[in-house]
C-alpha positions as CSV (number, residue, x, y, z in Angstrom):
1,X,15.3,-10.7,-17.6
2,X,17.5,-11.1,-14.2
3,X,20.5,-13.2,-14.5
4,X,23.0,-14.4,-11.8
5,X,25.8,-16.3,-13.5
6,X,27.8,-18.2,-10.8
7,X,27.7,-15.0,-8.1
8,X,30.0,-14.7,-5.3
9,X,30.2,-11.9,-2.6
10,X,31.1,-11.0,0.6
11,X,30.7,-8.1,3.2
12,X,34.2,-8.8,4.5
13,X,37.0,-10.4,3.1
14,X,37.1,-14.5,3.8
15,X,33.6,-14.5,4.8
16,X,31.1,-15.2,2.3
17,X,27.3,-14.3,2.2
18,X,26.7,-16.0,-1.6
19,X,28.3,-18.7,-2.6
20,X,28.4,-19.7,-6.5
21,X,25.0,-18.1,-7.0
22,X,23.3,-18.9,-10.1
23,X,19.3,-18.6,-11.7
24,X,17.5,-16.7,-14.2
25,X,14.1,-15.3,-14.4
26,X,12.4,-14.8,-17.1
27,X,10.2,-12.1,-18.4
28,X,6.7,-12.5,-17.0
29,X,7.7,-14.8,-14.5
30,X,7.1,-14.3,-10.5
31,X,9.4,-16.1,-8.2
32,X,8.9,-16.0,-4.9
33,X,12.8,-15.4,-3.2
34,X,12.7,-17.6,0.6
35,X,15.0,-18.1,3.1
36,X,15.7,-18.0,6.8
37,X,17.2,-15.0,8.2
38,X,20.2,-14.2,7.0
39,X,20.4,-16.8,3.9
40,X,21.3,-13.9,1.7
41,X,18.1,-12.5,0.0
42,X,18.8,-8.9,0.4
43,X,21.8,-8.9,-0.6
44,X,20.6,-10.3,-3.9
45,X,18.1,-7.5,-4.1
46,X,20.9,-4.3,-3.4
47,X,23.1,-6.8,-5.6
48,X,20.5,-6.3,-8.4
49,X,20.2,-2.6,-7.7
50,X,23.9,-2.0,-7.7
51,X,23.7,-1.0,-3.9
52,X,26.2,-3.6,-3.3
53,X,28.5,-4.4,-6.2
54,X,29.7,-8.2,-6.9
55,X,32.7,-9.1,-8.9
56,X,30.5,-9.5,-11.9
57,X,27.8,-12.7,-12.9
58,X,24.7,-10.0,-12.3
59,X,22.0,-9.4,-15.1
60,X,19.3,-7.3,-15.7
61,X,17.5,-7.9,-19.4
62,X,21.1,-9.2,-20.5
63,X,22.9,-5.8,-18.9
64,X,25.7,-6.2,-16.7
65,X,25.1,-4.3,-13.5
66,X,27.7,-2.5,-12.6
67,X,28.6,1.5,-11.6
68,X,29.0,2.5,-15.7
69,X,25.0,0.8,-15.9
70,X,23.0,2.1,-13.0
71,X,20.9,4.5,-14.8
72,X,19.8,2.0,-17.4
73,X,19.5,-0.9,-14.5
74,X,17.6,1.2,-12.1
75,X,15.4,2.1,-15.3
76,X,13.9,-1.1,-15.7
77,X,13.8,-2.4,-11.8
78,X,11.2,-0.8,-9.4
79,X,11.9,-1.2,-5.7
80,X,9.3,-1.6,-3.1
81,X,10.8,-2.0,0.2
82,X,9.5,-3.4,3.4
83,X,8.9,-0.1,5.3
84,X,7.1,2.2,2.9
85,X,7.8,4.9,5.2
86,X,11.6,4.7,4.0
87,X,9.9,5.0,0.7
88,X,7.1,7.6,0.9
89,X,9.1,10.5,2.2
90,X,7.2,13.4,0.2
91,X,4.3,15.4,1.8
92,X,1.3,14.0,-0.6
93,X,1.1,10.6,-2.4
94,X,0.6,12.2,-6.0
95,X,4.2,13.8,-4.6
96,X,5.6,11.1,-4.0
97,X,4.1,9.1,-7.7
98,X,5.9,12.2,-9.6
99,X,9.0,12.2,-7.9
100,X,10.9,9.5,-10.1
101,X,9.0,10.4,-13.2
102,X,9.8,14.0,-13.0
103,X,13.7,13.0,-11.9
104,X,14.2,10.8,-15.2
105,X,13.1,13.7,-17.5
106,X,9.8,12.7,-18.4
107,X,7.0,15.8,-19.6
108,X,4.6,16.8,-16.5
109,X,1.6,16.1,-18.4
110,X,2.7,12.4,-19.2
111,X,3.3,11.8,-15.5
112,X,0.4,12.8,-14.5
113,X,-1.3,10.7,-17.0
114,X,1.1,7.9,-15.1
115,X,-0.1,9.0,-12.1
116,X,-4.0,8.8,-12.7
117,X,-3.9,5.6,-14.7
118,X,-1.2,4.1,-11.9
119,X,-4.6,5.2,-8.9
120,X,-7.6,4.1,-11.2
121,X,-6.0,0.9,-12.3
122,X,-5.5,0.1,-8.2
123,X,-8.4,2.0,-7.1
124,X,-6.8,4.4,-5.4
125,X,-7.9,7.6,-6.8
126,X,-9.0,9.1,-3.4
127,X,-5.4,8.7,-2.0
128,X,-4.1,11.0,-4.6
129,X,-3.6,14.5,-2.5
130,X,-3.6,12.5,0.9
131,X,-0.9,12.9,3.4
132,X,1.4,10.1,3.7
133,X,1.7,10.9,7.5
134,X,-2.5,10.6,7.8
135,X,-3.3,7.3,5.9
136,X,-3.2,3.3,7.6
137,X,-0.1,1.4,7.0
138,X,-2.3,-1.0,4.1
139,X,-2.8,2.1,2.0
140,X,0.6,3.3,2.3
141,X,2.0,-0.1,1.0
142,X,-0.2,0.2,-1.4
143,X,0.4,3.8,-2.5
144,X,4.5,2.7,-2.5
145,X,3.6,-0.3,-5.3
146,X,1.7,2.7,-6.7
147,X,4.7,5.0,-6.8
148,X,6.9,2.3,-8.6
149,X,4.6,1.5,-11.1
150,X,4.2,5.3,-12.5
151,X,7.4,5.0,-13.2
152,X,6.3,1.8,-15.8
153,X,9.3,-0.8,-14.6
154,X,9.8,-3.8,-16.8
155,X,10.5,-5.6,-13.3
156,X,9.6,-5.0,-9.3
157,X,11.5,-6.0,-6.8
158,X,9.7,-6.7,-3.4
159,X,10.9,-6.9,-0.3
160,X,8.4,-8.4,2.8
161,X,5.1,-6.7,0.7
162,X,2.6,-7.7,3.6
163,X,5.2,-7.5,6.5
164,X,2.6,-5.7,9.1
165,X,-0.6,-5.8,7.6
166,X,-4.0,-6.7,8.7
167,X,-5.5,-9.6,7.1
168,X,-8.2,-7.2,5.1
169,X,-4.9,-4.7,3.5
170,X,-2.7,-8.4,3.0
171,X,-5.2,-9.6,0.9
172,X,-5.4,-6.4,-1.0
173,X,-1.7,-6.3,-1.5
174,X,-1.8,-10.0,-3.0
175,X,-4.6,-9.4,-5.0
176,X,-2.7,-6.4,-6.6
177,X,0.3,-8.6,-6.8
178,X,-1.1,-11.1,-8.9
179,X,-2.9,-8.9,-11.4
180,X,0.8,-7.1,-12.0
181,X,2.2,-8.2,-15.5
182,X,5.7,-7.0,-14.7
183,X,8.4,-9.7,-14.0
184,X,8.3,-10.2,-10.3
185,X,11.1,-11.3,-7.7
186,X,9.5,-11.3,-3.5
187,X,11.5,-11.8,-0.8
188,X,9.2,-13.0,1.9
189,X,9.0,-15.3,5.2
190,X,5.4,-15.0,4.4
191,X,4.9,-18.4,2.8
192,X,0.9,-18.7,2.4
193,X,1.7,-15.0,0.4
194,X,4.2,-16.7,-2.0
195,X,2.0,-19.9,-3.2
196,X,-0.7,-17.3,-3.6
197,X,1.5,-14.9,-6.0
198,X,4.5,-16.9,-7.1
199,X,5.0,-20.1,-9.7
200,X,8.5,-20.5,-8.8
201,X,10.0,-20.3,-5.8
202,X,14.0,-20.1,-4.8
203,X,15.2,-21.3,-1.7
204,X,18.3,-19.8,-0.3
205,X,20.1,-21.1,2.5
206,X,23.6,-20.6,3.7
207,X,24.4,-18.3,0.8
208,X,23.7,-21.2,-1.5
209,X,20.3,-22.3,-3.4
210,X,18.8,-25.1,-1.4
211,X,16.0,-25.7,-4.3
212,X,14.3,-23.7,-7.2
213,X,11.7,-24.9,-9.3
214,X,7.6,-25.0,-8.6
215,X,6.2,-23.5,-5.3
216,X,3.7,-25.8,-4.4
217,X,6.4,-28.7,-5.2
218,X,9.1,-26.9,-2.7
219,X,6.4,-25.3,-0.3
220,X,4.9,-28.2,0.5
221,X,8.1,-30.5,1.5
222,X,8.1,-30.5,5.1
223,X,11.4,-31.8,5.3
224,X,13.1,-29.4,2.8
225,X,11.7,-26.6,4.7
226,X,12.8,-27.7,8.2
227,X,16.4,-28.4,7.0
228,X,16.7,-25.0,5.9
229,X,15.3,-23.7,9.0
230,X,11.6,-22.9,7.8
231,X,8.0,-24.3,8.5
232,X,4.8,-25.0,6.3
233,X,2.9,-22.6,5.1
234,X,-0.3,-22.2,7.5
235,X,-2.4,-23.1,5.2
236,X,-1.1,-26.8,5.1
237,X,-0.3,-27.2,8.7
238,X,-3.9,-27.2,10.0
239,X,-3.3,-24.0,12.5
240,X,-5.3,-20.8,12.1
């Protein structure tokens, strides 16, 4: 499903963010993306989105991403970003669910359908004709995973989905995480979220992957995780 066949790229010339990149996820799968700041993990996220643009080696559902396949990319990735204000910019929720629908061409009465299946499955029908600007920032993180799923991706990209959140909305957002079918790729410093969601985990460092393979294997090696600048979870260090 997402591909990165021995990726290199840098932001200015003789100074590189990844170095020799490669991993694949595969349909179904949710991989947890981790890293200190500044290892490179959203830069792999725009590099999947075709906001950046690498030499070549990047993959979406064997497509090469590049200008000429955008459209099709962007088709089959959904976005959620770390401040759903950058996201939710229309007036209403339900405005904000039809935008991308309505933008790709789709028939109004089959985006609403989206749009009402999208709330009931989440339980979110009473956020429909809310204002963005007058619900709590859990609802509106969840009303942004809402917005990407009417638009029925085959994969979601997440950046930081419980950045901010109270412990009640967090645990909302990772129940809803781990009930999504999609193929799922999180970039998160919160660890505890990513045993709870992920199977996989990827650990970036310096540009380069430190270690891949099962999260509770990599998530619980204190000495992995301190060489590449990161802690425990909480749940395993004993601190509340």
């Amino acid at each position: 499903m997402i591909e990165f066949r021995n990726v290199n790229f840098s932001y200015e010339k003789g100074r590189e963010v990844l170095h020799d990149m490669s991993f694949r996820i595969e349909k179904g799968e949710t991989v947890g993306l981790i890293g200190a700041n500044g290892a490179g993990k959203s830069t792999i996220m725009k590099l999947l989105l075709g906001l950046l643009e690498a030499d070549g080696g990047v993959f979406v559902d064997g497509t090469a991403v590049k200008k000429e396949t955008l459209s099709e990319i962007r088709g089959k990735l959904g976005f959620v970003l770390q401040n759903s204000d950058n996201q939710m910019f229309m007036p209403t929720v339900y405005e904000d669910m039809i935008f991308g629908p309505l933008n790709y061409g789709l028939p109004r009465e089959e985006v609403d359908r989206r749009v009402d299946e999208v709330l009931e499955r989440l339980g979110l029908e009473y956020l429909k004709d809310r204002c963005n600007h007058k619900i709590s920032g859990g609802e509106k993180r969840m009303a942004a995973i809402a917005t990407i799923l009417a638009m029925e991706p085959e994969a979601i990209l997440m950046d930081e989905p419980t950045s901010a959140l109270d412990p009640y909305n967090r645990r909302i957002v990772i129940n809803t995480i781990r009930e999504l079918e999609q193929t799922k790729l999180i970039a998160s410093h919160d660890l505890d979220m990513i045993l709870d969601t992920c199977g996989r985990v990827i650990l970036i460092s310096g540009g380069r992957i430190a270690a891949d393979g099962d999260a509770m294997e990599i998530l619980t090696d204190r000495e992995l995780l301190e060489a590449n600048r990161m802690e425990l979870p909480f749940c395993f260090t004993g601190r509340k």
